[in-house]
PDB file of N, H, CA, C and O in Angstrom:
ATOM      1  N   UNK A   1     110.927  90.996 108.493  1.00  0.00           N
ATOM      2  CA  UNK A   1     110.488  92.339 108.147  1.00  0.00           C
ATOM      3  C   UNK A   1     109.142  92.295 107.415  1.00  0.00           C
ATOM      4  O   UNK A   1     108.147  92.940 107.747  1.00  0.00           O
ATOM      5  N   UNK A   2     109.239  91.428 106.346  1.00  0.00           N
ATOM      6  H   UNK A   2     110.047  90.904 106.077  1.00  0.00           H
ATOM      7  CA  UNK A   2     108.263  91.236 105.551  1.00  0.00           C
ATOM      8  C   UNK A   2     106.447  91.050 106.568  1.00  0.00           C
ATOM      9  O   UNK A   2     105.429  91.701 106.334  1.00  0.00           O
ATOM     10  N   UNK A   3     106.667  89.757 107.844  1.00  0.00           N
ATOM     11  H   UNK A   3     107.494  89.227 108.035  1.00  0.00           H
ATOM     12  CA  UNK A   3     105.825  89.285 108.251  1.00  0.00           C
ATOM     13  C   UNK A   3     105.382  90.720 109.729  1.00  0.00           C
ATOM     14  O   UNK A   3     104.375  91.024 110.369  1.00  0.00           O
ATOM     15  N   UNK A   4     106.603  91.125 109.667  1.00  0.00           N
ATOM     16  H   UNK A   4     107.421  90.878 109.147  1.00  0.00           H
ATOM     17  CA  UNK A   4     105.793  92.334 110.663  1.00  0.00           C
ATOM     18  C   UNK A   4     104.649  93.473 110.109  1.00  0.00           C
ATOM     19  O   UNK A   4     103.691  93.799 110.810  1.00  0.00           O
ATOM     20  N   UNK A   5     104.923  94.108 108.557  1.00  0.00           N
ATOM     21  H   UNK A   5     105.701  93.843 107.988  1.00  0.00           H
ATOM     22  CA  UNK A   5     104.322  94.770 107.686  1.00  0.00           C
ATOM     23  C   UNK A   5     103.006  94.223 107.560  1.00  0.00           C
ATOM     24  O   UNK A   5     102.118  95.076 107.582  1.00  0.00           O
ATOM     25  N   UNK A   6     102.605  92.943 107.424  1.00  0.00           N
ATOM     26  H   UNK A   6     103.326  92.250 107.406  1.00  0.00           H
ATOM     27  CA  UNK A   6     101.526  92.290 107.153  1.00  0.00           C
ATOM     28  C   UNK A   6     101.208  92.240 108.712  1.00  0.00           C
ATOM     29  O   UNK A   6     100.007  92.512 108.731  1.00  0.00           O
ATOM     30  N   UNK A   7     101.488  92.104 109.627  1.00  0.00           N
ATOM     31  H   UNK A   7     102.463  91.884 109.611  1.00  0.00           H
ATOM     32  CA  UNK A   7     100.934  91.905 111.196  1.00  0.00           C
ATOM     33  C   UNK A   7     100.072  93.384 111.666  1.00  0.00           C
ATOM     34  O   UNK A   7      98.980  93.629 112.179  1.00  0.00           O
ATOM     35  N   UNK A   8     101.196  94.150 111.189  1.00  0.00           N
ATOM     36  H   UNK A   8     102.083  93.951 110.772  1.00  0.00           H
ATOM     37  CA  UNK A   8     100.533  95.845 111.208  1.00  0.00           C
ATOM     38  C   UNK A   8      99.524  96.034 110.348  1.00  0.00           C
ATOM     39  O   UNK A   8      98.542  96.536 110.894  1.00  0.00           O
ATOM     40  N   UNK A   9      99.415  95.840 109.323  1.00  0.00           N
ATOM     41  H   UNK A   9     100.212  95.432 108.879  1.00  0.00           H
ATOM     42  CA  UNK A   9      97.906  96.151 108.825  1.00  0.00           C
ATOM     43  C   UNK A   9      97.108  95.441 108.544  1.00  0.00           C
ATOM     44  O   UNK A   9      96.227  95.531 107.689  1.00  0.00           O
ATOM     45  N   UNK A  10      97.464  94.298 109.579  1.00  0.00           N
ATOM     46  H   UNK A  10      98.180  94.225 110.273  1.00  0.00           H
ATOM     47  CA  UNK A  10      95.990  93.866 109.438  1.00  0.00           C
ATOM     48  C   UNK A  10      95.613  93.482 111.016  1.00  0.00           C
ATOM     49  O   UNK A  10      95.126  92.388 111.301  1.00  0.00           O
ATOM     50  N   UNK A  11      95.876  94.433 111.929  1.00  0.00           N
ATOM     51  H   UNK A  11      96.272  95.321 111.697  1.00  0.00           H
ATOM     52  CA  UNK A  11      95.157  94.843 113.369  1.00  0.00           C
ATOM     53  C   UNK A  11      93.974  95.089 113.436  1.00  0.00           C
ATOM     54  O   UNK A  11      93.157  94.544 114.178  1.00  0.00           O
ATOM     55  N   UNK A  12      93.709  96.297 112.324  1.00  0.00           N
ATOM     56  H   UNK A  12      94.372  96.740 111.721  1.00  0.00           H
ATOM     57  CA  UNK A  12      91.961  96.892 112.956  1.00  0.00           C
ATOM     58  C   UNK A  12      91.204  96.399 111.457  1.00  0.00           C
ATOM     59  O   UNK A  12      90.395  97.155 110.921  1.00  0.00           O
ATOM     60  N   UNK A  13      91.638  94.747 110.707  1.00  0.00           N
ATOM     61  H   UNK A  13      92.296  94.132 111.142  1.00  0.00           H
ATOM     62  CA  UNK A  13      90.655  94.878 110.090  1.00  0.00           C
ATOM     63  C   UNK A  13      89.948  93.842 110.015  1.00  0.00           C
ATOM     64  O   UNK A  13      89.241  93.499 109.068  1.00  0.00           O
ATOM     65  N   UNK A  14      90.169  93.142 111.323  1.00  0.00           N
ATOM     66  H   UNK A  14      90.743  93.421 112.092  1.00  0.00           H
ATOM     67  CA  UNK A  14      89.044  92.093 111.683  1.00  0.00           C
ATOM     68  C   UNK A  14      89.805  90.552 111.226  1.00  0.00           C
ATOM     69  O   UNK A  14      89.050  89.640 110.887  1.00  0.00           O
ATOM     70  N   UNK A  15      90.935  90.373 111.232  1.00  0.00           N
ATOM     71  H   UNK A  15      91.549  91.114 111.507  1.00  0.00           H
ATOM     72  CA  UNK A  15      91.923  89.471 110.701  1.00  0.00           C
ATOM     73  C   UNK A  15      93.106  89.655 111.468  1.00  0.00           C
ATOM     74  O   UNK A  15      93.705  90.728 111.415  1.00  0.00           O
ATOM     75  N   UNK A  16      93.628  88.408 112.402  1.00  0.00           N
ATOM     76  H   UNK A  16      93.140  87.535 112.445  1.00  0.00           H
ATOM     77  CA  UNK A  16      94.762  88.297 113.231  1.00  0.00           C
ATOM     78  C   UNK A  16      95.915  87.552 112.101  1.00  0.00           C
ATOM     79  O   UNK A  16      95.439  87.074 111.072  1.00  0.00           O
ATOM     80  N   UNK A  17      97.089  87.491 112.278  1.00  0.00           N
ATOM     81  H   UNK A  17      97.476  87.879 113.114  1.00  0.00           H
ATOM     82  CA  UNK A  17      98.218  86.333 111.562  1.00  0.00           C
ATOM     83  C   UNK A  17      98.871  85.289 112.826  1.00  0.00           C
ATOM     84  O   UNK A  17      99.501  85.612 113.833  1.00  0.00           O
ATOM     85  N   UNK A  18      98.504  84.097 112.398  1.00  0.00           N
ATOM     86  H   UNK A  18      97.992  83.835 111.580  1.00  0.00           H
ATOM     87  CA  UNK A  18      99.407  82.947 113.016  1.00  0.00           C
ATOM     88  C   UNK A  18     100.239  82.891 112.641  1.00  0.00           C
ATOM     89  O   UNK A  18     101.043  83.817 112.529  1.00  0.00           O
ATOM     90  N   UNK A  19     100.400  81.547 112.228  1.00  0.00           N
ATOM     91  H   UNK A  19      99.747  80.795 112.319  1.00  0.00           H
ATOM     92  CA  UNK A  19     102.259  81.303 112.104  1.00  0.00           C
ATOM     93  C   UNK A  19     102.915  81.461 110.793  1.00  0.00           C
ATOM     94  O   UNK A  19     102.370  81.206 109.720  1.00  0.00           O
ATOM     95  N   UNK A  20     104.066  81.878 110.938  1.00  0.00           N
ATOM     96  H   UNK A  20     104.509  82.086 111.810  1.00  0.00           H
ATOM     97  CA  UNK A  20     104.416  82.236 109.329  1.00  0.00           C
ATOM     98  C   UNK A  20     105.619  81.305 109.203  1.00  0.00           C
ATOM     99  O   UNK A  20     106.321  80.997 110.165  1.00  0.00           O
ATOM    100  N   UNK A  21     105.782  80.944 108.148  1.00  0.00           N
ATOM    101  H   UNK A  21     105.212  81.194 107.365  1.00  0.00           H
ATOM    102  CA  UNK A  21     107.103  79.948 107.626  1.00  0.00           C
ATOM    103  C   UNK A  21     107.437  80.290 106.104  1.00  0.00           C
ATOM    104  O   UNK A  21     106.769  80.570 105.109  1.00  0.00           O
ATOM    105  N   UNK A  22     108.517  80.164 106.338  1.00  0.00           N
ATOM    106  H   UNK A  22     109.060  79.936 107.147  1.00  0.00           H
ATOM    107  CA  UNK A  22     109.515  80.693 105.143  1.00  0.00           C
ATOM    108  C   UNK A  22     110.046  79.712 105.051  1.00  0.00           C
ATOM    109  O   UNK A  22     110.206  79.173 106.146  1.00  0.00           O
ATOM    110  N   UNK A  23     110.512  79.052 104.036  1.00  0.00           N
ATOM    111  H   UNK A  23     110.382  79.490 103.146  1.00  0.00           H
ATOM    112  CA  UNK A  23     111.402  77.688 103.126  1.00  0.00           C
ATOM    113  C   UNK A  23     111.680  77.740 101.841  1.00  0.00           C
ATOM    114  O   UNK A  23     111.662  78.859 101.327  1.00  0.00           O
ATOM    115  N   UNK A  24     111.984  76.644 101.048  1.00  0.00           N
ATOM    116  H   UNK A  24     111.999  75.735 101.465  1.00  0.00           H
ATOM    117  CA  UNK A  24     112.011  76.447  99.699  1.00  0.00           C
ATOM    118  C   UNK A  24     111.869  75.256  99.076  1.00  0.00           C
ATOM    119  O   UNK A  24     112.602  74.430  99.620  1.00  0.00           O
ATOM    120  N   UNK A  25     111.270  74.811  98.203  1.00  0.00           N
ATOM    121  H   UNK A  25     110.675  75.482  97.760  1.00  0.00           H
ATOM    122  CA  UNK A  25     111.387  74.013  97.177  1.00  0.00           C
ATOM    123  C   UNK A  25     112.179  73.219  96.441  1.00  0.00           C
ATOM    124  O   UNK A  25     112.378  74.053  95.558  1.00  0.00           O
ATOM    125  N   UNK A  26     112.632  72.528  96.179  1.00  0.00           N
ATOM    126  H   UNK A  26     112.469  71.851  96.897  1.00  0.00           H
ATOM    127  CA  UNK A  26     113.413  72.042  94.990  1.00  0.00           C
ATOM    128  C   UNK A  26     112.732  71.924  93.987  1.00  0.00           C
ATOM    129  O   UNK A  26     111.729  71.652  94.648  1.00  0.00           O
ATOM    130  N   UNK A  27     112.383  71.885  93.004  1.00  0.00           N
ATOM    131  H   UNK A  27     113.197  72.107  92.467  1.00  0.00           H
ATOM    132  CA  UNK A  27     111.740  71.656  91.374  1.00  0.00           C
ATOM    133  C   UNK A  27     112.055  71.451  90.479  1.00  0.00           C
ATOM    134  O   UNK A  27     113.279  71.485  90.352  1.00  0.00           O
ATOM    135  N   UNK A  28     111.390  71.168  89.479  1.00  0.00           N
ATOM    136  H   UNK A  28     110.396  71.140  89.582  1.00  0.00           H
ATOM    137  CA  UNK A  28     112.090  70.846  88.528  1.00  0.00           C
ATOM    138  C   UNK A  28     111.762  71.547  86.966  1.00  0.00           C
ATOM    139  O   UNK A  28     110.864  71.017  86.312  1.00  0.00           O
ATOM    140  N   UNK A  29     112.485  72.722  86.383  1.00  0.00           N
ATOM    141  H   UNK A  29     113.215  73.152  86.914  1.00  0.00           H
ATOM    142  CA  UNK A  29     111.341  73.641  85.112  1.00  0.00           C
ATOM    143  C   UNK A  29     111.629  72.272  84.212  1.00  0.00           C
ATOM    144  O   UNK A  29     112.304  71.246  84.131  1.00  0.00           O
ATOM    145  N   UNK A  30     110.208  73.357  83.382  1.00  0.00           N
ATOM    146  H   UNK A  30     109.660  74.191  83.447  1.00  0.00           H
ATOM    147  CA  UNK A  30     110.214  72.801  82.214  1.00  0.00           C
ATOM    148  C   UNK A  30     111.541  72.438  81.316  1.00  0.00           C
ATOM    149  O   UNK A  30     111.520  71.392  80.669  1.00  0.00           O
ATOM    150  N   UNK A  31     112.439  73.101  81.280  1.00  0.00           N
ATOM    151  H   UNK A  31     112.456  73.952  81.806  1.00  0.00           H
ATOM    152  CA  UNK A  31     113.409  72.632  80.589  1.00  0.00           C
ATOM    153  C   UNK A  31     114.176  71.391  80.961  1.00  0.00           C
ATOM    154  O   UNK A  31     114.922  70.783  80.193  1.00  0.00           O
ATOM    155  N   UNK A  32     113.961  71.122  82.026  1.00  0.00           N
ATOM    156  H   UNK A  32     113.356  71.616  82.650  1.00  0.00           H
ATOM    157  CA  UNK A  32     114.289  69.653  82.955  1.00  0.00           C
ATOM    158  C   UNK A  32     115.657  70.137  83.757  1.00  0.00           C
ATOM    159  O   UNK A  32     116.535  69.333  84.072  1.00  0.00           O
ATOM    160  N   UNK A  33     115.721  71.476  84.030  1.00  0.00           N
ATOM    161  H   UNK A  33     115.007  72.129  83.774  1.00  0.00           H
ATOM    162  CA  UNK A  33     116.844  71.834  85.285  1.00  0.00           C
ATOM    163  C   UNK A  33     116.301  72.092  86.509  1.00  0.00           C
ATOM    164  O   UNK A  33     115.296  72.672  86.921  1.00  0.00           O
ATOM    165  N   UNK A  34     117.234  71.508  86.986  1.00  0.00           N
ATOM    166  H   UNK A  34     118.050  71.037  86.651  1.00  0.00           H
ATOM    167  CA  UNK A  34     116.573  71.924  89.034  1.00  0.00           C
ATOM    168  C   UNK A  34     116.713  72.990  89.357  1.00  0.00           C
ATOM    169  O   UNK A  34     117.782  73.591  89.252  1.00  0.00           O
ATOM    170  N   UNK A  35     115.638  73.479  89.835  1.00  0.00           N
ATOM    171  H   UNK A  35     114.769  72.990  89.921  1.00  0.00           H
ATOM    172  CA  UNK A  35     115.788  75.037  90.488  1.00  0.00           C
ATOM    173  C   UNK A  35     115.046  75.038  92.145  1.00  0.00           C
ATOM    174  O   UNK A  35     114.190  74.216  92.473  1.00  0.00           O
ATOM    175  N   UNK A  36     115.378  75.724  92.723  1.00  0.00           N
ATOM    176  H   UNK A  36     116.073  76.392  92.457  1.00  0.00           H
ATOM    177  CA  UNK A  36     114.983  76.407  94.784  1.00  0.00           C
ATOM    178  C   UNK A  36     114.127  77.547  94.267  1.00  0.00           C
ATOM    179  O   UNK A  36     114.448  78.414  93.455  1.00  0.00           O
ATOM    180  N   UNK A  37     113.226  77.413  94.760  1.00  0.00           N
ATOM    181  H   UNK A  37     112.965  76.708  95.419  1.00  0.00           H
ATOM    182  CA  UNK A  37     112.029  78.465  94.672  1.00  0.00           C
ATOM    183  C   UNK A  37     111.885  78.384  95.931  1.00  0.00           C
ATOM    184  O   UNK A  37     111.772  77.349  96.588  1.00  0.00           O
ATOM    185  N   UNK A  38     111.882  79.901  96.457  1.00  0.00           N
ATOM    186  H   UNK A  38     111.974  80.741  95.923  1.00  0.00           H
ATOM    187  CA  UNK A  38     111.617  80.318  97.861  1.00  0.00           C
ATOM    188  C   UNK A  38     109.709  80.175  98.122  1.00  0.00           C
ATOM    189  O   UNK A  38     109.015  80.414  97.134  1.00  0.00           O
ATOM    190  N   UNK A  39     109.258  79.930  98.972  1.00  0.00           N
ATOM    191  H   UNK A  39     109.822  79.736  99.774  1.00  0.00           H
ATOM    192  CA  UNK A  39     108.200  79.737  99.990  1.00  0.00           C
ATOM    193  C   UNK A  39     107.718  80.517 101.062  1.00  0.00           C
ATOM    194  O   UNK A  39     108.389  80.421 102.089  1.00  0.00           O
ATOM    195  N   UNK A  40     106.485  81.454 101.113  1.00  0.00           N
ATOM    196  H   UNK A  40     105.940  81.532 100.279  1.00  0.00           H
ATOM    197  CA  UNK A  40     106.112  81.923 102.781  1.00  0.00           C
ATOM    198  C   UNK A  40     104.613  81.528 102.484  1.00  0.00           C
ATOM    199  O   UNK A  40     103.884  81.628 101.497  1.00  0.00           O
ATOM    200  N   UNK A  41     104.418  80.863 104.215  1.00  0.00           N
ATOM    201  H   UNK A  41     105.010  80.782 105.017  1.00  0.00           H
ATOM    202  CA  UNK A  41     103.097  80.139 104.122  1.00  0.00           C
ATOM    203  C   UNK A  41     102.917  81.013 105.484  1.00  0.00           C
ATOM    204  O   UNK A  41     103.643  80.962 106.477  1.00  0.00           O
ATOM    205  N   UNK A  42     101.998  81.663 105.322  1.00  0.00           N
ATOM    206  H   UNK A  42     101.408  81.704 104.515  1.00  0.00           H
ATOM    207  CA  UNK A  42     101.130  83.027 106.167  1.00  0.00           C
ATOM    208  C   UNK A  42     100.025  82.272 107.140  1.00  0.00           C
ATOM    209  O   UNK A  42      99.521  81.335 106.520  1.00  0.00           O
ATOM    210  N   UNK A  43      99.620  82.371 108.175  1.00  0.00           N
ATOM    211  H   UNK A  43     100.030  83.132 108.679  1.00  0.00           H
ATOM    212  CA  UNK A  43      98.407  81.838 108.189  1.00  0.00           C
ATOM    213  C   UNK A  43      97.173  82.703 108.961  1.00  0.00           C
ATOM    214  O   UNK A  43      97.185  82.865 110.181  1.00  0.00           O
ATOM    215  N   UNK A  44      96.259  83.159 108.210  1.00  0.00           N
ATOM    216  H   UNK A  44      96.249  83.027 107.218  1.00  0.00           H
ATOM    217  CA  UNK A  44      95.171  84.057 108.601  1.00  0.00           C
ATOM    218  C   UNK A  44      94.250  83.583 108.662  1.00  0.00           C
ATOM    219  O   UNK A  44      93.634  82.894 107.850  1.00  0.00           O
ATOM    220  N   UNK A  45      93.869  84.147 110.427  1.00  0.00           N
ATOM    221  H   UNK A  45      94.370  84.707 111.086  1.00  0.00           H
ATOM    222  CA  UNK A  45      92.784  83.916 110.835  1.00  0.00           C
ATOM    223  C   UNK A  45      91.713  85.175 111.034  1.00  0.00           C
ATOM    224  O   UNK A  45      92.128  86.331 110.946  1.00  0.00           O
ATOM    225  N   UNK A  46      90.433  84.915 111.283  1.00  0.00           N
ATOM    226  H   UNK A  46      90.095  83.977 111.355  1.00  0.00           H
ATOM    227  CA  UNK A  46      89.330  85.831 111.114  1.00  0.00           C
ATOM    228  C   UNK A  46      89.238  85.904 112.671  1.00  0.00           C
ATOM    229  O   UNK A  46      89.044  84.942 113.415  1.00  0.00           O
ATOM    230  N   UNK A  47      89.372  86.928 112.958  1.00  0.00           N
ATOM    231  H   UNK A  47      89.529  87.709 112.353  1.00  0.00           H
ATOM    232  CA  UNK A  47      88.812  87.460 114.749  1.00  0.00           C
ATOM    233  C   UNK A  47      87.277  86.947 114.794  1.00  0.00           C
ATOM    234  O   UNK A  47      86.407  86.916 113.923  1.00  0.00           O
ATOM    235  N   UNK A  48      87.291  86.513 116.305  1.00  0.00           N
ATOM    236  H   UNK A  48      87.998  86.538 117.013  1.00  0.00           H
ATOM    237  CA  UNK A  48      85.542  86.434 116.347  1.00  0.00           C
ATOM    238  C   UNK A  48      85.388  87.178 117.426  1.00  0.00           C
ATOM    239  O   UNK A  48      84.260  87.411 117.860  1.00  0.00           O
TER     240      UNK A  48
END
């Protein structure tokens, strides 16, 4: 849903979207507990 919203507006403004990926992380906070932090890697390109 998210990656269609971003596909729609950005048609007429001189910027196409490639590939999109969604994942997560493992990490580690500062307090030294493991936490999953979600990930979307967008990829925009410039029309020529």
């Amino acid at each position: 849903m998210f990656a269609q919203i971003i596909v729609r507006r950005s048609e007429n403004s001189g910027y196409s979207i490639g590939e999109i990926k969604i994942g997560s992380e493992h990490l580690q906070s500062r307090d030294g507990r493991a936490r999953n932090v979600s990930t979307i890697d967008i990829e925009v390109k410039r029309n020529t």
